[in-house]
Structures are given as C-alpha cells and as structure tokens.
KEKE-3310 file (N, C-alpha, C; in steps of 0.2 Angstrom, whole numbers, plus 5000, padded with zeros to 4 digits):
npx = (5004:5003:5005:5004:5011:5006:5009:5004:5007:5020:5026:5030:5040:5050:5054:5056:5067:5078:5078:5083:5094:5103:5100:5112:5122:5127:5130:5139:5149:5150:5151:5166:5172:5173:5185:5185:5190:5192:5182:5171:5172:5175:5160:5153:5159:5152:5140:5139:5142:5130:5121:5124:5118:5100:5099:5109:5111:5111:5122:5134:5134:5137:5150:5157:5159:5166:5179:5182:5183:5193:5206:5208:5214:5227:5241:5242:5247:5257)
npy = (4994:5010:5028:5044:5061:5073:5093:5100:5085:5084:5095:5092:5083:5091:5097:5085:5080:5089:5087:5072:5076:5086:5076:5063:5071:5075:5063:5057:5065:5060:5048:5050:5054:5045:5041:5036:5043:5042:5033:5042:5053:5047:5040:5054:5059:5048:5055:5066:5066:5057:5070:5078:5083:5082:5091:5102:5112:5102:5096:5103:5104:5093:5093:5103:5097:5085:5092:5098:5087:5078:5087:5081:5068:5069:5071:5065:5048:5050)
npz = (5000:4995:5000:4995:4997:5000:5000:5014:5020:5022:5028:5041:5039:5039:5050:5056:5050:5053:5066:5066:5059:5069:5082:5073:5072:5087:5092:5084:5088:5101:5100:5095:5106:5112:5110:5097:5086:5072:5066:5069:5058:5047:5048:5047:5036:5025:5027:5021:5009:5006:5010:5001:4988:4992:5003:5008:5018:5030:5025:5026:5038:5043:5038:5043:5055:5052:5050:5062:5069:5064:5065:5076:5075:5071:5060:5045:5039:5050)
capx = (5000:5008:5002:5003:5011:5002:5012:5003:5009:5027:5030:5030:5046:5056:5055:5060:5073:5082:5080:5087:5103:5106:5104:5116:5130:5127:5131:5147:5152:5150:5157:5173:5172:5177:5190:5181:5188:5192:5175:5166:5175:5173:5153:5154:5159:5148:5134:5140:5140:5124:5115:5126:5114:5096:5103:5116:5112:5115:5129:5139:5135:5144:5155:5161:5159:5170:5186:5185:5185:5200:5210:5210:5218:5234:5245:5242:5254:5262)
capy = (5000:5016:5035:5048:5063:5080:5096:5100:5081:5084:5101:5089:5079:5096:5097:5078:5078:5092:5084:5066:5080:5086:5069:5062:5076:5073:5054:5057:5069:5058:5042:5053:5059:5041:5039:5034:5051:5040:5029:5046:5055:5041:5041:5060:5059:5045:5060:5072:5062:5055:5076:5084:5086:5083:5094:5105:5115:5100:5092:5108:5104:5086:5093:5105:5093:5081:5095:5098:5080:5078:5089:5076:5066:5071:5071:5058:5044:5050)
capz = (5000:4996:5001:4993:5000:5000:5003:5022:5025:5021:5032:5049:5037:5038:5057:5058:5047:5057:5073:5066:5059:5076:5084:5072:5075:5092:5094:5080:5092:5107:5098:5096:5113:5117:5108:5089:5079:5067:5064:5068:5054:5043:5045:5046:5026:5023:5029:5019:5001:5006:5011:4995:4985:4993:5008:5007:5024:5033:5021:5030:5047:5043:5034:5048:5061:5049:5049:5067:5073:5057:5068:5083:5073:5070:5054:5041:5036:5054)
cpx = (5004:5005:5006:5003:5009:5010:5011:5009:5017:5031:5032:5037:5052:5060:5059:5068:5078:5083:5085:5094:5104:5107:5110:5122:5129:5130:5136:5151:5154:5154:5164:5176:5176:5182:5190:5183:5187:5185:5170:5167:5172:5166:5150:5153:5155:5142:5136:5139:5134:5119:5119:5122:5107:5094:5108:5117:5116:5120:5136:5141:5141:5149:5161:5162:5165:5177:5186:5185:5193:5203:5215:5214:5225:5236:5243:5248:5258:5260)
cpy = (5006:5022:5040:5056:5071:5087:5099:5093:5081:5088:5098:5084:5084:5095:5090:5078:5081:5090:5077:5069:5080:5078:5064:5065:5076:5066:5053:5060:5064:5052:5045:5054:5050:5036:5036:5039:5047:5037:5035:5051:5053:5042:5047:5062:5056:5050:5063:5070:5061:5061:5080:5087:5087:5089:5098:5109:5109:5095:5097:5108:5098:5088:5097:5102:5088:5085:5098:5093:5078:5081:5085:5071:5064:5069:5066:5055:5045:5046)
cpz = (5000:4996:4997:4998:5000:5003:5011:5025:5026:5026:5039:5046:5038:5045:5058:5056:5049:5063:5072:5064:5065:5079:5082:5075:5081:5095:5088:5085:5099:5104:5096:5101:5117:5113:5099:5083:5074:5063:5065:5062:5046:5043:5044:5038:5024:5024:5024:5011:5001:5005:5005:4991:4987:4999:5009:5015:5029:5028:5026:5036:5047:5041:5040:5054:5059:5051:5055:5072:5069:5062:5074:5080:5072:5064:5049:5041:5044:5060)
residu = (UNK:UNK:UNK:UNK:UNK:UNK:UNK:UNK:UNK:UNK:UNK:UNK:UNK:UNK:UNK:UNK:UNK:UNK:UNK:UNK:UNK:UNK:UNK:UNK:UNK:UNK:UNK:UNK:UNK:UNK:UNK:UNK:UNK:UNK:UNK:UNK:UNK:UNK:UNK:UNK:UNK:UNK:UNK:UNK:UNK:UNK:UNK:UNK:UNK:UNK:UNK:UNK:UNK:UNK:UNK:UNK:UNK:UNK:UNK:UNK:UNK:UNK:UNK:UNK:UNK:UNK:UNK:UNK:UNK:UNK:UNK:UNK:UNK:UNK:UNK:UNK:UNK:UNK)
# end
C-alpha cells in the first residue's frame, strides 16, 4: 500500500529531518568523545556524500563537524 504525499503532509518531514541531523551530529560527536575520531570521521563523510545534493544545509553541518574531529587526529601517514 503506498500513500501519497500532500504538501501540508510533508512540512512535519522538515522538522523531523532536522531533529534526526542534530541527533546524528550529536552521537558522532559523542562516539569521538570516546576515543572513535576516526569511525566518527569516517561516517561523518559518509553523511555528507549522502546530504550533498538533497541537503546541502546539513551536508555543511557534517562537513564542519568532519574538519574539526580531522583535527584530533593528527598528521596523516604519521
């Protein structure tokens, strides 16, 4: 069975979709916090290919959350 969606039904998808970005960047954030930069990093990017196009507001939030987990890092190759 598939529905058919209306634009009133849609504006309550906008609200959602910002609250599951946040939760995301929060729980990257927090898998880094224990020691995960690198696997939060890593699905960080995997966010950001994923919202490039349909999203772009949050493709940037990944994206800056991506370049300052990167930081913790340290050097490549070192």
């Amino acid at each position: 069975m598939t529905r058919e969606l209306s634009a009133p039904a849609q504006a309550p998808r906008t609200a959602l979709h910002e609250d599951v970005v946040v939760l995301l960047l929060d729980a990257l954030q927090k898998l880094a916090n224990t020691g995960e930069v690198d696997a939060a990093c890593r699905l960080a990017g995997k966010a950001c290919v994923l919202l490039r196009q349909t999203s772009p507001g949050a493709e940037q939030r990944f994206n800056a959350l991506l370049h300052r987990l990167a930081r913790r890092l340290g050097p490549v190759g070192g």
